[in-house]
VEXZA-80207 format. One record per residue (C-alpha): residue in three letters; x, y negated, z negated. Coordinates in Angstrom, 1 decimal, always signed. Layout:
% VEXZA-80207
  aa     xx     yy     zz
 ala      X      Y      Z
...
END
This chain:
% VEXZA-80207
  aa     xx     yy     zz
 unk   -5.3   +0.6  -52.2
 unk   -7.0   -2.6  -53.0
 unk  -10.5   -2.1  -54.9
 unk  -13.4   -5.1  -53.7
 unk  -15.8   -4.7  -56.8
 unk  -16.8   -3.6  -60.5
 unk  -15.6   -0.9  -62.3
 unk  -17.9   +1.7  -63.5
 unk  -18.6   +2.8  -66.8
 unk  -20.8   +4.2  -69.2
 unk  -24.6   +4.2  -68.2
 unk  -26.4   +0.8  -68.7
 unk  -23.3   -0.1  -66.6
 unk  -22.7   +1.1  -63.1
 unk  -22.1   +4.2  -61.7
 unk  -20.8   +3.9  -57.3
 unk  -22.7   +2.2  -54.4
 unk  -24.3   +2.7  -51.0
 unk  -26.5   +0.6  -48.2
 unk  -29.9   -0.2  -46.2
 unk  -31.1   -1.6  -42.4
 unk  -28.8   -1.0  -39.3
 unk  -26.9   -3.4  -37.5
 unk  -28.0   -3.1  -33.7
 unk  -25.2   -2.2  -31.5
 unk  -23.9   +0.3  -29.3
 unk  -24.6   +4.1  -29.9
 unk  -21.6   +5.2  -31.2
 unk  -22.6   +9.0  -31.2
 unk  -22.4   +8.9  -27.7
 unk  -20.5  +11.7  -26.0
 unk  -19.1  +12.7  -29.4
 unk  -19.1  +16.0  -30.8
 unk  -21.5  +16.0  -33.6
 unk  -20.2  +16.4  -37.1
 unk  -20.6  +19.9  -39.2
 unk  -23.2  +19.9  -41.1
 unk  -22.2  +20.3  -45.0
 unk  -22.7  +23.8  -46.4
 unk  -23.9  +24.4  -49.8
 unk  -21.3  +25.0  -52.4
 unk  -20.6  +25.9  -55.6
 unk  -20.6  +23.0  -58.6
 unk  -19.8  +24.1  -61.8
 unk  -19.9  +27.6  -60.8
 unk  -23.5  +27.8  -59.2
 unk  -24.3  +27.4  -55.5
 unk  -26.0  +24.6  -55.3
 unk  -28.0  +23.4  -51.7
 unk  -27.9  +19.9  -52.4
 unk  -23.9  +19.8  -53.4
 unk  -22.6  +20.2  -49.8
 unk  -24.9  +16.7  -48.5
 unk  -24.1  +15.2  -51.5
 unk  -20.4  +15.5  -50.7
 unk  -20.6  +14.0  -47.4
 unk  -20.9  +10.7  -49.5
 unk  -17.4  +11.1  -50.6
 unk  -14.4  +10.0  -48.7
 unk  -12.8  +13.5  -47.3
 unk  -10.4  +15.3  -49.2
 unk  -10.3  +18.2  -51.0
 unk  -11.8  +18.1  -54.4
 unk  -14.0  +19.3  -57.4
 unk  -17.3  +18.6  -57.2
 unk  -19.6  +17.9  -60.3
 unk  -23.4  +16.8  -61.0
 unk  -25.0  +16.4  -63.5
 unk  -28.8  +14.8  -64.6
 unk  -28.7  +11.7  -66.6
 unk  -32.1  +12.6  -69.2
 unk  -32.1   +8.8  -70.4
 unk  -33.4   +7.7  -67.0
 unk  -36.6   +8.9  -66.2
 unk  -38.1   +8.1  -62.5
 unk  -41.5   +9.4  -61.4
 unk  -40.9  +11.8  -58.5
 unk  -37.2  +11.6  -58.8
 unk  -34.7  +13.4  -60.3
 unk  -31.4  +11.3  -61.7
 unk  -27.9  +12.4  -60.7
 unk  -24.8  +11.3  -61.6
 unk  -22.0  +12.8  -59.1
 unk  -18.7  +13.0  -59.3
 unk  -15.4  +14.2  -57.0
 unk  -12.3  +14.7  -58.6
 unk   -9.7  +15.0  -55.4
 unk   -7.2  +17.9  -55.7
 unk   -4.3  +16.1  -53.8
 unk   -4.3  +13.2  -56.7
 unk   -6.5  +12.5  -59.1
 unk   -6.0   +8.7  -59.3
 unk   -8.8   +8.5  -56.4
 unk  -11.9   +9.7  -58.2
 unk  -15.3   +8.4  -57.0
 unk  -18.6   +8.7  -58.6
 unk  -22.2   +7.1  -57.6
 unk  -25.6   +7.9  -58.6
 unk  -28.3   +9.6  -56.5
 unk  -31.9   +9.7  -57.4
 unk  -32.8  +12.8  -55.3
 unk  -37.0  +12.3  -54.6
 unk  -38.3  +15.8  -55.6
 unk  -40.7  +17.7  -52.4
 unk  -39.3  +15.2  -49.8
 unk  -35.9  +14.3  -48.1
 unk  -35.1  +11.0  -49.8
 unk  -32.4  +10.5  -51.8
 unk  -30.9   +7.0  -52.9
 unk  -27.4   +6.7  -53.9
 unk  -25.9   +3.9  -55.2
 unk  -24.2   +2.1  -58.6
 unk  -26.8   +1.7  -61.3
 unk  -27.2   -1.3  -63.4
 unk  -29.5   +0.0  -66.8
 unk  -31.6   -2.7  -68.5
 unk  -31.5   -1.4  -72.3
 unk  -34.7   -3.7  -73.7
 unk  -36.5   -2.4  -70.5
 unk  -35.6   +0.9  -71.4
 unk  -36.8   +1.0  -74.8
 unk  -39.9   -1.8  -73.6
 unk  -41.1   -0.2  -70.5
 unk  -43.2   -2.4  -68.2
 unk  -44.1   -2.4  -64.7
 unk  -42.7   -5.2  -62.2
 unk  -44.7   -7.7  -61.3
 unk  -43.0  -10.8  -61.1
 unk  -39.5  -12.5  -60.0
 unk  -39.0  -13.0  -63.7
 unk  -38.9   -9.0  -64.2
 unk  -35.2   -9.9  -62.4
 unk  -33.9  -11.6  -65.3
 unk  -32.6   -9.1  -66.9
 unk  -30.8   -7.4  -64.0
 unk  -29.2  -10.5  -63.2
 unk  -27.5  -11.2  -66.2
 unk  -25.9   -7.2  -65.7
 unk  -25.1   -8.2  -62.5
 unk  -23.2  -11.1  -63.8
 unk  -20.8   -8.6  -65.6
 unk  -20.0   -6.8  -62.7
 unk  -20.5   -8.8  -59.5
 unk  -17.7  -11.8  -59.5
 unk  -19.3  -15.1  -58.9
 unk  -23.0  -15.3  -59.4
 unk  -24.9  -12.9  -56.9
 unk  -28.7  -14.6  -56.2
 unk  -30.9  -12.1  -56.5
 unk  -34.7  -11.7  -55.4
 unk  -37.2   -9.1  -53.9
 unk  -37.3   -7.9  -50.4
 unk  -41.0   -6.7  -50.4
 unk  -40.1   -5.1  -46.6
 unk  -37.4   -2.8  -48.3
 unk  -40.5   -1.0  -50.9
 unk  -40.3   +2.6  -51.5
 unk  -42.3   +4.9  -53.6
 unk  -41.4   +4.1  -57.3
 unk  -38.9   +1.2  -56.2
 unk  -39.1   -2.3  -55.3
 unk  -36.7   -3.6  -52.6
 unk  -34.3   -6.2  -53.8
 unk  -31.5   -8.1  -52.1
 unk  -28.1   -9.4  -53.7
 unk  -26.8  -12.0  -51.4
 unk  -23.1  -12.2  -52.3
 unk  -21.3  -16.2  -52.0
 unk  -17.5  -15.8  -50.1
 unk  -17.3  -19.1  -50.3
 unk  -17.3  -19.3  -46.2
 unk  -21.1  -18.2  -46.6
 unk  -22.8  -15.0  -48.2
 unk  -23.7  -11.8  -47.1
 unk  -26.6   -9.3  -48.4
 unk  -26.5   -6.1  -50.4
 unk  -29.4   -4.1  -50.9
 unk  -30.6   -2.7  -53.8
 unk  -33.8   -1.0  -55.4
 unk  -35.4   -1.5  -58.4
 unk  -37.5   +1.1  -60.6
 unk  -41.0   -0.5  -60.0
 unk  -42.7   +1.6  -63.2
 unk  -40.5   -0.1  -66.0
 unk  -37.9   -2.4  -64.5
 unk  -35.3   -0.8  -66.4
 unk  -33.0   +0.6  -63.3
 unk  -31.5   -1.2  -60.2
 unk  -29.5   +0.7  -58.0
 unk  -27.2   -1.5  -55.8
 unk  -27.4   +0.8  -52.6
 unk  -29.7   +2.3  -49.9
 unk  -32.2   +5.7  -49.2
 unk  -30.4   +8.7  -46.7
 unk  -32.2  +11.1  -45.8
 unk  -31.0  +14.4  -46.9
 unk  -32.6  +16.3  -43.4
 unk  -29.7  +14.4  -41.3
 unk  -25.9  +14.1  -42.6
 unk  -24.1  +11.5  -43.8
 unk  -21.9  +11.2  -40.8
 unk  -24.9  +11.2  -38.5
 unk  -26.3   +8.2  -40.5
 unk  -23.0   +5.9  -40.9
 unk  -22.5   +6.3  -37.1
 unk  -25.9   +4.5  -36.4
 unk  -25.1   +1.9  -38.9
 unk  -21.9   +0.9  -37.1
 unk  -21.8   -2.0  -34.8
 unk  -19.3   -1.5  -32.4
 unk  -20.1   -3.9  -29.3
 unk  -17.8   -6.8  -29.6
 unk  -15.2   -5.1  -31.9
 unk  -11.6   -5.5  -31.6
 unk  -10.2   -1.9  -30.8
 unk   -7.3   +0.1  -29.2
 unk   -6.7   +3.3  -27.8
 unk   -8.2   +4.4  -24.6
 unk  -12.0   +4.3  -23.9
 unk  -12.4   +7.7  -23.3
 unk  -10.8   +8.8  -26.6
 unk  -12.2  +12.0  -28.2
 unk  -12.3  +10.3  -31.8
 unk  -13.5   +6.9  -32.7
 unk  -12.5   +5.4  -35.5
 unk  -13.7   +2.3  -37.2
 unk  -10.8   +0.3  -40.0
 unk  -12.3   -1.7  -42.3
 unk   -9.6   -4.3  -43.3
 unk   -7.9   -7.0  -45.0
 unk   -5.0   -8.9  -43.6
 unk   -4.1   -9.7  -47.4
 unk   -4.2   -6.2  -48.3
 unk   -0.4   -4.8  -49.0
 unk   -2.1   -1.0  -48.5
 unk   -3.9   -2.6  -45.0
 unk   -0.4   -3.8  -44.2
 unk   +1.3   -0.3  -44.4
 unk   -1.6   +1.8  -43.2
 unk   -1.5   +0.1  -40.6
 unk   +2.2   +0.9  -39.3
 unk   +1.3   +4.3  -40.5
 unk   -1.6   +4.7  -38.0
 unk   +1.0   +3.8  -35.1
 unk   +3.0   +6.0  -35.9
 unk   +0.5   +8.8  -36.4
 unk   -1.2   +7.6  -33.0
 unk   +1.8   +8.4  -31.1
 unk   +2.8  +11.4  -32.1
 unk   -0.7  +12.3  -32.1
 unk   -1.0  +10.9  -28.5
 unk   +0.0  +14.0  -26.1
 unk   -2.7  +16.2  -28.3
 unk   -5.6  +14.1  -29.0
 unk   -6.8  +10.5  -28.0
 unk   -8.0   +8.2  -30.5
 unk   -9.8   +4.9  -30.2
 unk   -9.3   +2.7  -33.5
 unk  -12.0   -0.6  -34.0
 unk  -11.0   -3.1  -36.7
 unk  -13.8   -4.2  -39.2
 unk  -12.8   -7.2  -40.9
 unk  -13.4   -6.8  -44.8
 unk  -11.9   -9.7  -46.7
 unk  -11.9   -9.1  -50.6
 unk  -12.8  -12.5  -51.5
 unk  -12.7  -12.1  -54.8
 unk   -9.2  -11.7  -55.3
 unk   -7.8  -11.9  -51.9
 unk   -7.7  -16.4  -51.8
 unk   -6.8  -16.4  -47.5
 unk   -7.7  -13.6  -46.3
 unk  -11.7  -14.5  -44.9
 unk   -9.4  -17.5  -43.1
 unk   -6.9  -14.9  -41.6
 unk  -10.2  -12.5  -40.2
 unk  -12.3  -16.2  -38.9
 unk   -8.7  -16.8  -37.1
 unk   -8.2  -14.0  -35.7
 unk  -11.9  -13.6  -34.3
 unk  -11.2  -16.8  -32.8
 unk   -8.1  -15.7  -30.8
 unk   -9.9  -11.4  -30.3
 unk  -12.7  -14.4  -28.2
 unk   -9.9  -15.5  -26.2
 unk   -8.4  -11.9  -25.8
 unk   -7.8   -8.7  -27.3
 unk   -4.2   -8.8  -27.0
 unk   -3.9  -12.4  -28.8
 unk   -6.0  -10.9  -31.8
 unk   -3.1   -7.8  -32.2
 unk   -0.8   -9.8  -31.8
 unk   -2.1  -12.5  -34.4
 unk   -2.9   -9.9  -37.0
 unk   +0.8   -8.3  -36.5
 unk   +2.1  -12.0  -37.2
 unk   +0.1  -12.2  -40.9
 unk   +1.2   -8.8  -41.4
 unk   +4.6   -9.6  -40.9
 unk   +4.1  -12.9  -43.0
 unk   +2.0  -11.6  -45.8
 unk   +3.8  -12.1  -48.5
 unk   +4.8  -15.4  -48.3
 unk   +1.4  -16.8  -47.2
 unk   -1.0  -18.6  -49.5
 unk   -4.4  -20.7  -48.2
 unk   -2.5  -23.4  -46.7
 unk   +0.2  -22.0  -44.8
 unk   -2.4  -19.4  -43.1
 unk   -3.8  -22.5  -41.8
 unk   -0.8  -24.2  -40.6
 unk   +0.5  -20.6  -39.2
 unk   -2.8  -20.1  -37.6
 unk   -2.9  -23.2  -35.7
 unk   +0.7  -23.1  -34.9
 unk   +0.2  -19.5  -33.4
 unk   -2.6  -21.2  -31.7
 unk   -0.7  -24.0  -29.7
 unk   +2.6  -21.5  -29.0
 unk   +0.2  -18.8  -27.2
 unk   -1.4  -21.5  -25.1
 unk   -4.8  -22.0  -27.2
 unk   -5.8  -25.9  -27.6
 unk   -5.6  -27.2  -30.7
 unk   -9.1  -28.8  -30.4
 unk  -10.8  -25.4  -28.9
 unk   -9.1  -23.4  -32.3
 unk  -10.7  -26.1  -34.6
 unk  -13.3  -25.7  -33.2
 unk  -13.9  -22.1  -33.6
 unk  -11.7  -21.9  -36.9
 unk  -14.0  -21.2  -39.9
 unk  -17.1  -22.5  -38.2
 unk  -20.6  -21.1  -39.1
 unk  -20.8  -18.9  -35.1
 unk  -17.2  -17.2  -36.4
 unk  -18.0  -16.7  -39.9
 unk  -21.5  -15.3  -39.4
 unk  -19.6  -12.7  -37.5
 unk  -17.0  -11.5  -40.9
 unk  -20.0  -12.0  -42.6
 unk  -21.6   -9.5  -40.9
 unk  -18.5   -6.8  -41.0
 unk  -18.6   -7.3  -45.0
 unk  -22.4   -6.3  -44.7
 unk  -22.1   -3.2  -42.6
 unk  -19.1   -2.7  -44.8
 unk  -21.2   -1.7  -47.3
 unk  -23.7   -0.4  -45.7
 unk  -21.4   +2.3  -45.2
 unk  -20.0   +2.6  -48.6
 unk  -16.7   +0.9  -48.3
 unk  -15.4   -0.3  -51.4
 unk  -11.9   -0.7  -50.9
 unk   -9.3   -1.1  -48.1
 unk   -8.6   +0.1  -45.9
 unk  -11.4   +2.3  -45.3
 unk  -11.3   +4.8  -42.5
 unk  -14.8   +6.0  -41.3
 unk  -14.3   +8.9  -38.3
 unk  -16.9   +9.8  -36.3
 unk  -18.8   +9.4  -39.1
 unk  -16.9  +10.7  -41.6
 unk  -15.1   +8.4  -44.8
 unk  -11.5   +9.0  -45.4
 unk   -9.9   +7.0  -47.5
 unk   -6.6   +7.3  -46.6
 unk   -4.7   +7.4  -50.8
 unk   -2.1  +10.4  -49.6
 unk   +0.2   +9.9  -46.7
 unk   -0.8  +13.4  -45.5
 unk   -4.4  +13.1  -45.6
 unk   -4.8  +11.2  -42.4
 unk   -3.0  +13.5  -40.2
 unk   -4.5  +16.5  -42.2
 unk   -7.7  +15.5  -41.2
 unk   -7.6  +14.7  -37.6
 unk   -5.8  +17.8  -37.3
 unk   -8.0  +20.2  -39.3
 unk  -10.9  +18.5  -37.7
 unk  -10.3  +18.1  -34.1
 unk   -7.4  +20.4  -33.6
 unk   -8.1  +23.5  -35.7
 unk   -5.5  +22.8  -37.9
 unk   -2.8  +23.0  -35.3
 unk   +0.9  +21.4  -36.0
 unk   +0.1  +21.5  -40.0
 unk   +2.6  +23.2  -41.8
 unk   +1.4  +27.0  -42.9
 unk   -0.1  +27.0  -46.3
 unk   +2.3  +28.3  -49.2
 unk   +2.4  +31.8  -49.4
 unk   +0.5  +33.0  -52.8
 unk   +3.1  +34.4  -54.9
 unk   +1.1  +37.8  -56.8
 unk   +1.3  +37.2  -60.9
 unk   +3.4  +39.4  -62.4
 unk   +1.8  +42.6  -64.0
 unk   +1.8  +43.2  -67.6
 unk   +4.6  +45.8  -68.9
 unk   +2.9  +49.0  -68.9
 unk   +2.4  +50.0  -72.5
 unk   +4.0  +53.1  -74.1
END
């Protein structure tokens, strides 16, 4: 699985992610069943109301749930979480973000978090583009490249200013919001407000753009499922046969319609924003050139590099009847690029920070175990049905009566 960003660390570093506005688009709650609201559960041996939302964040899976406050950051009107899920089935997965949870009301903004030591010992409230300075020589550390950073007065929330991160591909940037502490300066969280009234599913579904997406499976499908993806991505590559296979068995019991996001890691994937412009210029022409195209990279992967995706592409091009001048013309031009753009954008709007990302009806699964993907769709759609029964619990032995 093929991580896009920074690595998190001890505080004054950063801690996970999240996102901010909606990309207009179809409504793809329609006709769907709505997801189960998270319970509370225990964390650390308490019940806590707030675990069960805060778990929805997660990618599914079980796991251990832990949160604890983080006393060195002080937010008026908020209280400052650090969260963590350690997944059962392998531990290698583990996520973490931070939440500032806004105490009486229902906001709660989760993100990574970037601490400004000086600002921390020298508070003073933000005024001025230069109180950015700071933050963007963290962001430096983390971010590859050199994100340009300035305020989005629209995005203001109590005790934040709005800010936007607008990240260079090379093919053109895209934006990721973030929010900095407006009382000291001191604290910039790269991610967005949810509202803890409404779950996490609900909200991802109404930041999904669906209209105009590359998809399979039949319209009427019970379960909607959205890939985010990278055509240089090994894991994409074999998740991808994976989810055929799964599909058909699957297909006499349940009907699923996939949609492919396109999610190139730019940073250390060199060809693959020229594979997703490509093959958005073939998905215009049709669907079935797209799947076809993509199956071709995937079949080519590993001897690619950024010149032979170009000379494939236009090959491919001319053999499936496309003219070479209509695919230049399409081929990484601003109309087809604004459109990746924009799947890297609602990419992590949603939270997805690596590939592939599966979001279901909502839900995140990050498919690490070659179970968990079937696991899920049956446990959530089929009641469990055609799992394999649980292991029986074997009683301990009892201790040797004494004489």
């Amino acid at each position: 699985m093929k991580k896009t960003f920074l690595s998190l660390g001890a505080l004054a570093t950063l801690v996970a992610l999240g996102p901010a506005p909606a990309l207009a688009g179809q409504d793809p709650a329609k006709g769907k069943e709505a997801p189960v609201p998270s319970a509370p559960r225990a964390v650390d041996g308490k019940v806590d109301p707030l675990a069960g939302w805060l778990e929805g964040i997660f990618g599914w899976g079980p796991g251990d749930l832990k949160i604890e406050e983080i006393p060195i950051l002080r937010i008026p009107g908020y209280r400052a979480l650090r969260v963590q899920k350690n997944y059962t089935i392998d531990p290698k997965p583990a996520d973490q973000f931070f939440a500032a949870v806004e105490e009486g009301g229902k906001s709660l903004l989760v993100g990574d978090v970037l601490a400004d030591d000086a600002r921390l010992k020298s508070p003073a409230p933000v005024r001025s583009d230069a109180d950015l300075n700071g933050m963007r020589e963290l962001l430096k550390k983390y971010l590859p490249g050199t994100p340009r950073v300035s305020f989005d007065p629209s995005a203001d929330r109590k005790g934040w200013r709005g800010v936007v991160i607008r990240r260079e591909t090379g093919y053109g940037d895209y934006s990721v919001p973030a929010f900095l502490s407006a009382h000291d300066g001191a604290v910039l969280v790269v991610g967005r407000f949810w509202d803890r009234s409404r779950s996490p599913a609900d909200q991802r579904r109404e930041l999904i753009r669906l209209d105009d997406t590359p998809a399979v499976g039949p319209a009427d499908a019970r379960v909607t499922v959205v890939e985010y993806s990278d055509m240089e991505c090994p894991s994409c590559k074999k998740r991808t046969f994976d989810w055929d296979a799964l599909q058909a068995k699957l297909a006499p019991e349940l009907k699923v319609r996939r949609y492919i996001k396109s999610f190139p890691l730019t940073d250390s994937h060199p060809w693959a924003f020229r594979a997703a412009s490509a093959a958005r210029c073939f998905f215009e022409r049709s669907p079935e050139l797209y799947f076809r195209y993509k199956s071709n990279v995937y079949a080519r992967q590993e001897e690619l590099n950024v010149a032979a995706v170009d000379a494939f592409s236009l090959a491919f091009a001319v053999d499936s009847g496309v003219p070479e001048r209509s695919f230049t013309g399409c081929y990484l031009q601003a109309k087809t690029n604004d459109r990746v753009l924009a799947d890297l954008a609602e990419g992590w709007l949603v939270r997805v920070r690596s590939t592939p990302t599966y979001v279901i009806d909502g839900v995140a699964v990050t498919w690490f175990a070659d179970s968990l993907m079937e696991e899920f769709l049956r446990k959530t759609y089929l009641g469990g049905k055609g799992l394999p029964p649980a292991p029986a619990k074997v009683p301990a032995p009892k201790a040797p009566s004494g004489r």
